[in-house]
C-alpha positions as a Markdown table, in Angstrom:
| # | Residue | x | y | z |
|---|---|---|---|---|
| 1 | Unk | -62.5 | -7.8 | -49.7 |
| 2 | Unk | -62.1 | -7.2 | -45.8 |
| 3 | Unk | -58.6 | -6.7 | -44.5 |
| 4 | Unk | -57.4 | -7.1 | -41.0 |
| 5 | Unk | -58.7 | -5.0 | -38.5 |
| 6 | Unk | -57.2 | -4.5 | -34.6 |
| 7 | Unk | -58.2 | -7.2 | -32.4 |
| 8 | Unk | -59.1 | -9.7 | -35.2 |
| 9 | Unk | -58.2 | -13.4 | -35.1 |
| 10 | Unk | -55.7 | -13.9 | -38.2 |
| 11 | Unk | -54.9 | -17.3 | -39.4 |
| 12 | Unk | -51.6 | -17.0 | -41.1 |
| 13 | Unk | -48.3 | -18.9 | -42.5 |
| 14 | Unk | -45.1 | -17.6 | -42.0 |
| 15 | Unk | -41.5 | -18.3 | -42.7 |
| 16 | Unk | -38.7 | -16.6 | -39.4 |
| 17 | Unk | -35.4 | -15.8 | -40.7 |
| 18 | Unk | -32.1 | -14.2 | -39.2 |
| 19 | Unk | -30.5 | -11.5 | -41.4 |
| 20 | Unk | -27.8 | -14.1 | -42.5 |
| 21 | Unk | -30.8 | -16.2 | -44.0 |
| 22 | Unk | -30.9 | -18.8 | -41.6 |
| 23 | Unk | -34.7 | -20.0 | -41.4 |
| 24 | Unk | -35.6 | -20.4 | -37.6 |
| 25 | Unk | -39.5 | -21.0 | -37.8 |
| 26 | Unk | -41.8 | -22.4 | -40.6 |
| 27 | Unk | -45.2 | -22.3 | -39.9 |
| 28 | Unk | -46.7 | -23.9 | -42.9 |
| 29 | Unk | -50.1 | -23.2 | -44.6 |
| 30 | Unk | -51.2 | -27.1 | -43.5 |
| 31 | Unk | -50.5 | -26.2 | -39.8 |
| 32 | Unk | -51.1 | -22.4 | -39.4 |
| 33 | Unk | -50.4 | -20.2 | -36.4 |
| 34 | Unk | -53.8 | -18.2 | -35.2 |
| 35 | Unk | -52.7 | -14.6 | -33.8 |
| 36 | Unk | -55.4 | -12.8 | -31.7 |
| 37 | Unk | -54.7 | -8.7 | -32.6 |
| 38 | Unk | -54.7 | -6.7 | -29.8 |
| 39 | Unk | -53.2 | -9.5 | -26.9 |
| 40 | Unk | -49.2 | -9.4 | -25.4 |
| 41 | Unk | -48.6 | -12.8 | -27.0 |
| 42 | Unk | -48.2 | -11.2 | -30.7 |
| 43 | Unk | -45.4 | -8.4 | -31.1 |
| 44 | Unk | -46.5 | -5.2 | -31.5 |
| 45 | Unk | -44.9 | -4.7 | -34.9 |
| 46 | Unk | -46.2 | -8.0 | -36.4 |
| 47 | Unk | -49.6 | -6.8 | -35.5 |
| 48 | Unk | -48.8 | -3.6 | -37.1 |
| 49 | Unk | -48.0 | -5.1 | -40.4 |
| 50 | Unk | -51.0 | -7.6 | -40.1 |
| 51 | Unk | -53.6 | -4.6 | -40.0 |
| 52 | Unk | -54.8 | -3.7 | -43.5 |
| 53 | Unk | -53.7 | -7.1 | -45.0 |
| 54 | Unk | -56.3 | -9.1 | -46.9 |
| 55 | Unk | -56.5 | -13.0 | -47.4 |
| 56 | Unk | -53.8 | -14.6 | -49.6 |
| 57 | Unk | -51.2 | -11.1 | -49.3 |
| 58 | Unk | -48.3 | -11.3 | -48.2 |
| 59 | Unk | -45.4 | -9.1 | -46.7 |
| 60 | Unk | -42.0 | -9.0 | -44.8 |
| 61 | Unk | -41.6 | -7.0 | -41.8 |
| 62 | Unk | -37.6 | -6.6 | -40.2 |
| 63 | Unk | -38.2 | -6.7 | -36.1 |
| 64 | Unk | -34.5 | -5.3 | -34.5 |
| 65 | Unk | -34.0 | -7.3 | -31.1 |
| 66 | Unk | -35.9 | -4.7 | -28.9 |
| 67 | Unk | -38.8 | -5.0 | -30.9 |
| 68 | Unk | -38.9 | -8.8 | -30.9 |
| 69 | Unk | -40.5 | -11.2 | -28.9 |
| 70 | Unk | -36.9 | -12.7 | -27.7 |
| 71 | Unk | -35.4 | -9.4 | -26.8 |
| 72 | Unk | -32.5 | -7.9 | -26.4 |
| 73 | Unk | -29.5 | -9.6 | -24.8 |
| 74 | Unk | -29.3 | -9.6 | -21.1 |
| 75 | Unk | -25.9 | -9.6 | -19.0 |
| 76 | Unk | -28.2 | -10.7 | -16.3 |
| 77 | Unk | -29.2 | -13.7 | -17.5 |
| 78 | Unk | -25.4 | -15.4 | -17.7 |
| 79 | Unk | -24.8 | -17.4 | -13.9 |
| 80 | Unk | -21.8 | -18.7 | -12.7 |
| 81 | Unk | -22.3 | -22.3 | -11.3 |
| 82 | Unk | -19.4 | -24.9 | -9.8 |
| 83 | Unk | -18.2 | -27.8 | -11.6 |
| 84 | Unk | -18.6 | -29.6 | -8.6 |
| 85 | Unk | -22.3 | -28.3 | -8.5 |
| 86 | Unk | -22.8 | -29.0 | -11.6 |
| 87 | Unk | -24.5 | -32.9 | -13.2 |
| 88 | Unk | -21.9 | -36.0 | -13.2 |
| 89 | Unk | -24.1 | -37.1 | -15.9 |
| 90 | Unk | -23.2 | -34.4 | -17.8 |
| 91 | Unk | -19.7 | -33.7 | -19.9 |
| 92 | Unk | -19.6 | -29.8 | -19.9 |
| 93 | Unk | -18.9 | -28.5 | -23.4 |
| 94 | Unk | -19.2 | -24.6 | -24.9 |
| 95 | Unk | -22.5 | -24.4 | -27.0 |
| 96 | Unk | -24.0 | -27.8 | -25.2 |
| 97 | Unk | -27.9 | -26.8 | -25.1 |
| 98 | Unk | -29.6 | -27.5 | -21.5 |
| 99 | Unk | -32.7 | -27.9 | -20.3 |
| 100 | Unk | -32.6 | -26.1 | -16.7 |
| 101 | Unk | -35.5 | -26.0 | -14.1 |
| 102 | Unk | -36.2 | -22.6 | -12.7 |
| 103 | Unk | -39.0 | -21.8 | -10.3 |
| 104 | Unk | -40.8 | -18.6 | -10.6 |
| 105 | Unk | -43.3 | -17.2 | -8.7 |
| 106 | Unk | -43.8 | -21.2 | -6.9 |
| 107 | Unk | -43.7 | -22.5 | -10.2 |
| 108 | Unk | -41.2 | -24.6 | -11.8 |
| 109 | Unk | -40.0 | -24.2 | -15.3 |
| 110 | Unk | -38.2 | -25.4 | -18.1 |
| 111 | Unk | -36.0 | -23.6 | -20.2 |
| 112 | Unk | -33.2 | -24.1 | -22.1 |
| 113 | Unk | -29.9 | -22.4 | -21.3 |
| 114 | Unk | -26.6 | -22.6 | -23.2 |
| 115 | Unk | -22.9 | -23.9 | -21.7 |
| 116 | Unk | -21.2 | -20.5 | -22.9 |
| 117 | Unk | -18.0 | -21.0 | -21.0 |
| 118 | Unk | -15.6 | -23.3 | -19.3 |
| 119 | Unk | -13.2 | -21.9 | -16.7 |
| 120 | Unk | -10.8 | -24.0 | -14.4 |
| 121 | Unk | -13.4 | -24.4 | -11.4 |
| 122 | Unk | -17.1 | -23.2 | -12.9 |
| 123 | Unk | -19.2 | -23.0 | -16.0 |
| 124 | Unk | -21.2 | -19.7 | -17.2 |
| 125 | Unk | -24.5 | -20.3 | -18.1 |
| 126 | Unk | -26.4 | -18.3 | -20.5 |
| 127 | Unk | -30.4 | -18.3 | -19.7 |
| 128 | Unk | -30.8 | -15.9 | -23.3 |
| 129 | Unk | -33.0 | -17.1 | -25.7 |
| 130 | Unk | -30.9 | -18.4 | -28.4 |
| 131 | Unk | -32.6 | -15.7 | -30.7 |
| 132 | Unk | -32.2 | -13.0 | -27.9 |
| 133 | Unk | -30.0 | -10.0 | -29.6 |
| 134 | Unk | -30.7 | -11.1 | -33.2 |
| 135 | Unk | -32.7 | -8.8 | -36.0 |
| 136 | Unk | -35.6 | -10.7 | -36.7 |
| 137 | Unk | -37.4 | -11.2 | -40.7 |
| 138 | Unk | -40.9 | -12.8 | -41.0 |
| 139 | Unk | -42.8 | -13.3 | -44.3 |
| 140 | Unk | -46.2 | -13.2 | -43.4 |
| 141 | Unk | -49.6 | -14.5 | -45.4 |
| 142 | Unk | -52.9 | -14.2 | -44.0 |
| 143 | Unk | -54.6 | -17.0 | -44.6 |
| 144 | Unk | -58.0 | -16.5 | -42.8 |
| 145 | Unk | -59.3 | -13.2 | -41.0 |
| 146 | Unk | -62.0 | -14.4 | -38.1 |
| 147 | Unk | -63.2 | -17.2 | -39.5 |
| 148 | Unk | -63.8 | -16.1 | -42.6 |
């Protein structure tokens, strides 16, 4: 039977869990994720563990947060920002979830950043991922191996 080889395409279903069991991607077998081995988009460890598997197996890999795709936690990603700078629209609260436009490189995107404290005259945003800093567990299943 052929197992996964570097630089494959890998259809596969997987279930993302943090070490306290909290489930923070399904990707189910009826809407599966394609991986191309080999490319920056797929963590080196998960393409690790995918080399060698055959259609239908299954395995768990643990990623610590420096292996991840989501990092470590960086100090440098927490800003400052007035209240008086800050959205009318908007009623500040700790662990309030925004979506916050930053350009880079002349373009502009969205990501979400996280309200992480209240002081008397500004608000710290965090610009983390929310899984930034967490271990990582993925049960993996190869479901198809380039088209096969």
């Amino acid at each position: 039977m052929k197992q996964v080889q570097k630089n494959d395409t890998v259809t596969v279903s997987l279930i993302g869990t943090l070490d306290n069991e909290t489930v923070f991607e399904t990707i189910e077998k009826s809407d599966p994720l394609i991986l191309q081995l080999g490319t920056e988009g797929v963590p080196k460890p998960i393409q690790k563990i995918l080399i060698g598997m055959q259609v239908d197996e299954m395995r768990k890999v643990h990623l610590e947060p420096e292996e991840g795709e989501f990092g470590i936690r960086r100090s440098d990603l927490l800003q400052e920002v007035t209240k008086k700078g800050f959205s009318q629209s908007i009623e500040p609260k700790v662990g309030l979830v925004l979506s916050m436009n930053v350009d880079s490189g002349g373009v502009t995107h969205q990501v979400p950043a996280t309200i992480v404290e209240l002081k008397e005259d500004s608000i710290i945003i965090d610009y983390n991922h929310p899984l930034a800093g967490h271990p990582l567990n993925y049960e993996i299943t190869v479901l198809q191996i380039n088209g096969e």
